[in-house]
DRENGUKE-594530 format. One record per residue: z, x, y of N, C-alpha, C, O in turn. Coordinates in steps of 0.001 Angstrom, whole numbers, plus 524288, in hexadecimal, padded with zeros to 5 digits. Each point is the difference from the previous one (the first is absolute). Example, Ala and Ser with C-alpha at 12.3 -4.5 7.8 and 13.67 -1.06 7.14 Angstrom:
BEGIN
81E78833867E9C6800007FC86804A68000080384804B0802998040C7FFED/7FA977FA968042D8003C80334804A6802DA7FCFE80442800A9801FD80454/
***
This chain:
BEGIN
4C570CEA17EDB0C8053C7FE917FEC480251804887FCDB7FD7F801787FC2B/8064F80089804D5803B0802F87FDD0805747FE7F7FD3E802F07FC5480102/7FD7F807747FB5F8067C7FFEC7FF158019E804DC800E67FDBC8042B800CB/80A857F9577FEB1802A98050D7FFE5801BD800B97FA09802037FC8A7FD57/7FD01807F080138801AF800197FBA680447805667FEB27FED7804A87FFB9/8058C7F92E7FFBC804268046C801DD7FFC3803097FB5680315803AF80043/7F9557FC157F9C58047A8054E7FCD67F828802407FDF87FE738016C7FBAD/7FE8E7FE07809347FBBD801507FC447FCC2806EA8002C7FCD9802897FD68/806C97FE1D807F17FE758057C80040804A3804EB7FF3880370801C0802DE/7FBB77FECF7FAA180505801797FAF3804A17FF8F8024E802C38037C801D4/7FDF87F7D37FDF88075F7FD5B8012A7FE197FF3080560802F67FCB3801DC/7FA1A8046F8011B800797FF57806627FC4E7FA98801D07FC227FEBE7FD6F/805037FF4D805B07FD9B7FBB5803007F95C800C4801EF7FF4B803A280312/7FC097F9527FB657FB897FF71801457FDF97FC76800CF800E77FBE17FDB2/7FA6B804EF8073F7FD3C7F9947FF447FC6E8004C7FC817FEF48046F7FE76/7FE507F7547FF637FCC0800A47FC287FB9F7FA76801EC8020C7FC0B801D0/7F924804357FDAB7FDBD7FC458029C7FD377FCD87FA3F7FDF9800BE7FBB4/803DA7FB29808497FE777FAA17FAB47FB647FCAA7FF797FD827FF2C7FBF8/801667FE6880A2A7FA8E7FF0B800297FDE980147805458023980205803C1/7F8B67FC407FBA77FCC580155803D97FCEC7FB56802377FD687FDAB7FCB0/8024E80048808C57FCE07FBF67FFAD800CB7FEA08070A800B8803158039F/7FECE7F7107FC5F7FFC87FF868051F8043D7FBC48006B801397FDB47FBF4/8013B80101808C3802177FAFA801477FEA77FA8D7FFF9802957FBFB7FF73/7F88980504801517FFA17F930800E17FCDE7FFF47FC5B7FDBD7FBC78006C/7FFDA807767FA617FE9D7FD247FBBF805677FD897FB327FFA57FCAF7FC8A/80409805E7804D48049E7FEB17FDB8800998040D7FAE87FD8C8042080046/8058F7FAE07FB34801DC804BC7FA6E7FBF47FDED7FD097FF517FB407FFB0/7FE8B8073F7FE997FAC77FECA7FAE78054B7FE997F9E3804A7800F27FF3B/7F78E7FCC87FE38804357FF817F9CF7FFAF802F47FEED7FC39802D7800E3/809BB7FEDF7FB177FF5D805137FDBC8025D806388018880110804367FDF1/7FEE97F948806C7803DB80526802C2805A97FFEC7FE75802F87FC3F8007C/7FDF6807A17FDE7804FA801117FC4F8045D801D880453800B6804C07FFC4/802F47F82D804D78021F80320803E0804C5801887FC7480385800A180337/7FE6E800457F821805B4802AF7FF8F7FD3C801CD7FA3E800967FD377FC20/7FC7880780803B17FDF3802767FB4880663802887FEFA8039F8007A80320/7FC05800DB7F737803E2801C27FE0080536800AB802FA80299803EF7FF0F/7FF047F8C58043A805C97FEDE801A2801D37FDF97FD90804A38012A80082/7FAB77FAC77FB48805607FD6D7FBAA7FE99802C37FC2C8035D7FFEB7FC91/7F8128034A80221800B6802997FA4F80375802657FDF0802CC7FF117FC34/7FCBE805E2807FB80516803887FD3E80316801E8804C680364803657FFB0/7FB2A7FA20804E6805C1801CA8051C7FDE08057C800A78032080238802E8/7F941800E37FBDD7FD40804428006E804A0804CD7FE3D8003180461801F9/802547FA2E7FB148036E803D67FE3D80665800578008880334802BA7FDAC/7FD567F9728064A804A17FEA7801E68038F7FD1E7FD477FEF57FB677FF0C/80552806987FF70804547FD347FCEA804C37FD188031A802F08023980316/7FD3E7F9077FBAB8021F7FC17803DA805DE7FF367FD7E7FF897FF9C7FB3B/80518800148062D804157FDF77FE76801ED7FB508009B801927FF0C80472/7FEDE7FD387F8048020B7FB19803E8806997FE497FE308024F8009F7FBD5/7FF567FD1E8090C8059C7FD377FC788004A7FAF4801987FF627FEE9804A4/8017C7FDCC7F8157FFB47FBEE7FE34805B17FB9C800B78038F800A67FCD4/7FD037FB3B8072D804827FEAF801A9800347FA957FC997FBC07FDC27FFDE/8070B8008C7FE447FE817F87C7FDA48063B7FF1E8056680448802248007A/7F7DC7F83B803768019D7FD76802447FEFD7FA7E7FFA77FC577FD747FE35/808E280120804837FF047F8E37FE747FAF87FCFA802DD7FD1A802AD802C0/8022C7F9727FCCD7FE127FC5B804CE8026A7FE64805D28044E7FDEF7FF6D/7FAD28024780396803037FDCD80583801777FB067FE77804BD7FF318001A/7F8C87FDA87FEA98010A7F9F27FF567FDD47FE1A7FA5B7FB6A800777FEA0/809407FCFF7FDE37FCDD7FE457FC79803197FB287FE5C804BC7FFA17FF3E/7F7DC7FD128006B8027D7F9A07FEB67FDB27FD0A7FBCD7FBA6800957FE09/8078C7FC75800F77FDB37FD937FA197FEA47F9F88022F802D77FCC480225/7F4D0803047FBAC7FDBF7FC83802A1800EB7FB5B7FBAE7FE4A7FBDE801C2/80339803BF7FAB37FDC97FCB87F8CD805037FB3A804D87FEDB7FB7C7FECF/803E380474803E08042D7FA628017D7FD677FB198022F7FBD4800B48024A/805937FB9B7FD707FEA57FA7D800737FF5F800F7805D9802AD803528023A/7F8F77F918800D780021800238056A803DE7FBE180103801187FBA77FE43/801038087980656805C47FE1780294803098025F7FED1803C28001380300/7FC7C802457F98C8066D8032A7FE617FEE18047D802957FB878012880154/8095B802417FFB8801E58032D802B67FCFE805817FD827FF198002E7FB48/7FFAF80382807A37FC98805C67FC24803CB802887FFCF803328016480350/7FC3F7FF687F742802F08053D7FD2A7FF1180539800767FC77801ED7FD5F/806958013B806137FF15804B9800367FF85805417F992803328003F7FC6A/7F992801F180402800F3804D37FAEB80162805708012B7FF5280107804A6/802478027B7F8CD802AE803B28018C7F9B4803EC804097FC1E801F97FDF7/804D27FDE1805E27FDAE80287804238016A8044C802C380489801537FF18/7F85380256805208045180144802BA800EC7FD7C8039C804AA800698011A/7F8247FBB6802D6803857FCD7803FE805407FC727FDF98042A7FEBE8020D/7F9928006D7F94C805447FCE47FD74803CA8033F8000A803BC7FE8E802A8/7FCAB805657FB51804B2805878003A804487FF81804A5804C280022800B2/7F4917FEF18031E802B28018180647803437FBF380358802EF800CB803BA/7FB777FA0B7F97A800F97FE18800CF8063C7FD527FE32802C27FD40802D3/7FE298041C7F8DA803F77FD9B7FE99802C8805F7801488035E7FFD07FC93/7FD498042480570803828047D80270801837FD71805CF8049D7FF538012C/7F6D47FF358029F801FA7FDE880468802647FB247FFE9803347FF3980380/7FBAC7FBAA7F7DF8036E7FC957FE8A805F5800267FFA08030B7FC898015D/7FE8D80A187FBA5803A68003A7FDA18034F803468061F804C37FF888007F/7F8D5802C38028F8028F803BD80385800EC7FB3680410804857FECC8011F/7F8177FF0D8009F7FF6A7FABA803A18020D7FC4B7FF8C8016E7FE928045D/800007FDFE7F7E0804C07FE267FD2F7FBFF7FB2D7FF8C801DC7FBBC80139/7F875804637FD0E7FF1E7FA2E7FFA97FAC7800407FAEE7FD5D803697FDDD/803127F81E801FB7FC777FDB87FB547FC117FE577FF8F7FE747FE947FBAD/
***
């Protein structure tokens, strides 16, 4: 069994072999298949950006059974009350 390990031969892409064995005895314990991949990203500096979005659907469950569900600010709710308002209905 192999990996790819893209930053290990200086910045360039390599396979690197992980275990050794057979098929039909199956993975022994202990075999480590992602050695140092979450440690340190092997050097690689990651950027992230970060969005805050609503829920698609969000309703308020705490109402008596039978009463009508209360929508909360969502985005289908958004979308919904735009095509309400363009569509002319309620």
């Amino acid at each position: 069994m192999y990996r790819r390990c893209l930053y290990c031969d200086k910045g360039d892409a390599q396979l690197q072999p992980l275990h050794r064995g057979s098929l039909t005895a199956g993975l022994q314990r202990g075999v480590n298949l992602f050695p140092e991949q979450l440690d340190n990203f092997m050097g690689h500096t990651f950027q992230l950006v970060v969005n805050r979005y609503l829920p698609f659907v969000n309703i308020e469950m705490d109402k008596e059974p039978g009463t009508p569900l209360a929508t909360r600010d969502s985005l289908n709710t958004r979308m919904l009350h735009v095509i309400a308002t363009s569509l002319n209905f309620t």
